[in-house]
N, C-alpha and C positions, 0 to 999 in steps of 0.2 A: 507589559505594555498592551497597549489595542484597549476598544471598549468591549467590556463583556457584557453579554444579552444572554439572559437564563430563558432557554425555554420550558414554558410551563408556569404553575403560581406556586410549586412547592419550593420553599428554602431548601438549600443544604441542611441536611440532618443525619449529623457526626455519630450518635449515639444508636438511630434506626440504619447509619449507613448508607445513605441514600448523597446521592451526588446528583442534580440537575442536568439537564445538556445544558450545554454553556458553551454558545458562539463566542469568540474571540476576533472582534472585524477589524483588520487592519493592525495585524501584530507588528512592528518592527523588525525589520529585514533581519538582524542579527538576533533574533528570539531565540530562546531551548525551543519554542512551542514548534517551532519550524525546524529544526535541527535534529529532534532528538523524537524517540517514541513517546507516544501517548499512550497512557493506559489509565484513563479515565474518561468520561465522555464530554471533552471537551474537546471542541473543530474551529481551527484556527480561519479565517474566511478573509481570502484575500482576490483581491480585483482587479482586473488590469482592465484600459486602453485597448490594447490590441493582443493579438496570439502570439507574434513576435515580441512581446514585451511579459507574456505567460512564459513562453519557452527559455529566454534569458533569466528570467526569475529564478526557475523551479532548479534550471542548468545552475545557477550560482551554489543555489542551498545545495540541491543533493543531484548529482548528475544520473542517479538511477534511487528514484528514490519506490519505499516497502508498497505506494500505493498512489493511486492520481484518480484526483474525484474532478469530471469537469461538468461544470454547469453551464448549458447553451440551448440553445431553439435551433442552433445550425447545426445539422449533419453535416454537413462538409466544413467548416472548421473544429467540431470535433472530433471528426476522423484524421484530418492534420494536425490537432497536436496528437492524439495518439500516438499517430507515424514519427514524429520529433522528439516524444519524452519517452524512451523508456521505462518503464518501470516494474515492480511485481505482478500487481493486480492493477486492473484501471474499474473505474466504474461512472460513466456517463448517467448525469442526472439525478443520482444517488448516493448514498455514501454506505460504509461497511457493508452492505450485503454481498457484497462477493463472498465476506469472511461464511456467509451462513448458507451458502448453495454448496453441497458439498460435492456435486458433480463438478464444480472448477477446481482447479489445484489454486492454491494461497501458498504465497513461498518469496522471495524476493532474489531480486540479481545486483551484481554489482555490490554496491555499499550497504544495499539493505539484505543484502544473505545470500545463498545459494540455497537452491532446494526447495521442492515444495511439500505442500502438504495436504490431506483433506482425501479419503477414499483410496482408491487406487493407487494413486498420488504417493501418500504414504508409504505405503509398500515399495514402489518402485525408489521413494528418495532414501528409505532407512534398510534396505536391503542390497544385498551385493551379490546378482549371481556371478559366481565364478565356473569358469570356465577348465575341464580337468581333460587331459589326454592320457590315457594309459596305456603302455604299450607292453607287451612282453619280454621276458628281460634276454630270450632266445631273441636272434635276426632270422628274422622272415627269408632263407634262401630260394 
């Protein structure tokens, strides 16, 4: 569902492997496209009324969802929804570059993962220092 908008004048080309961006405006509340991950370069593009009507939204589909792209001219309503939706990554204004600064951790909470990832990051989520006491098996009199 929703209308798709290709951007760009190249077709889909199955054979060179090449897949278009492709907006999706206005998917249908119950969509996969909103539910489920994406791993193709298609962005589902949906609008609201008001922030209060954003936050209700996003709260339905995913109450901590892997990532929140918001588009606005207002600092101060997109610092409140940040404050209101949760999520892994956010990114104001843009979309996936968070995934490609690798001084941020990428990682998700909630429903979309534990854990991050990216640098440091790494290290710290796929490592476990542990902690050892040794003592002597003589008592200290």
């Amino acid at each position: 569902g929703g209308t798709q908008r290709r951007v760009g004048s190249a077709p889909p080309d199955r054979e060179g492997k090449y897949m278009p961006l492709t907006l999706i405006d206005s998917p249908p509340s119950g969509s996969p496209l909103l539910r489920e991950e994406i791993f193709g370069p298609l962005l589902p593009v949906v609008t609201f009324d008001s922030f209060d009507e954003a936050v209700e939204t996003i709260r339905g589909i995913d109450s901590t969802p892997l990532a929140l792209y918001v588009f606005t001219a207002d600092t101060a309503a997109a610092e409140s929804l940040l404050q209101r939706v949760q999520s892994g990554t956010a990114v104001v204004n843009d979309c996936v570059l968070q995934h490609m600064c690798h001084s941020l951790p990428f990682g998700g909470v909630g429903t979309s993962g534990h854990g991050v990832c990216h640098g440091e990051w790494s290290f710290q989520t796929f490592t476990f220092p542990r902690s050892v006491l040794w003592r002597h098996a003589k008592f200290d009199v």
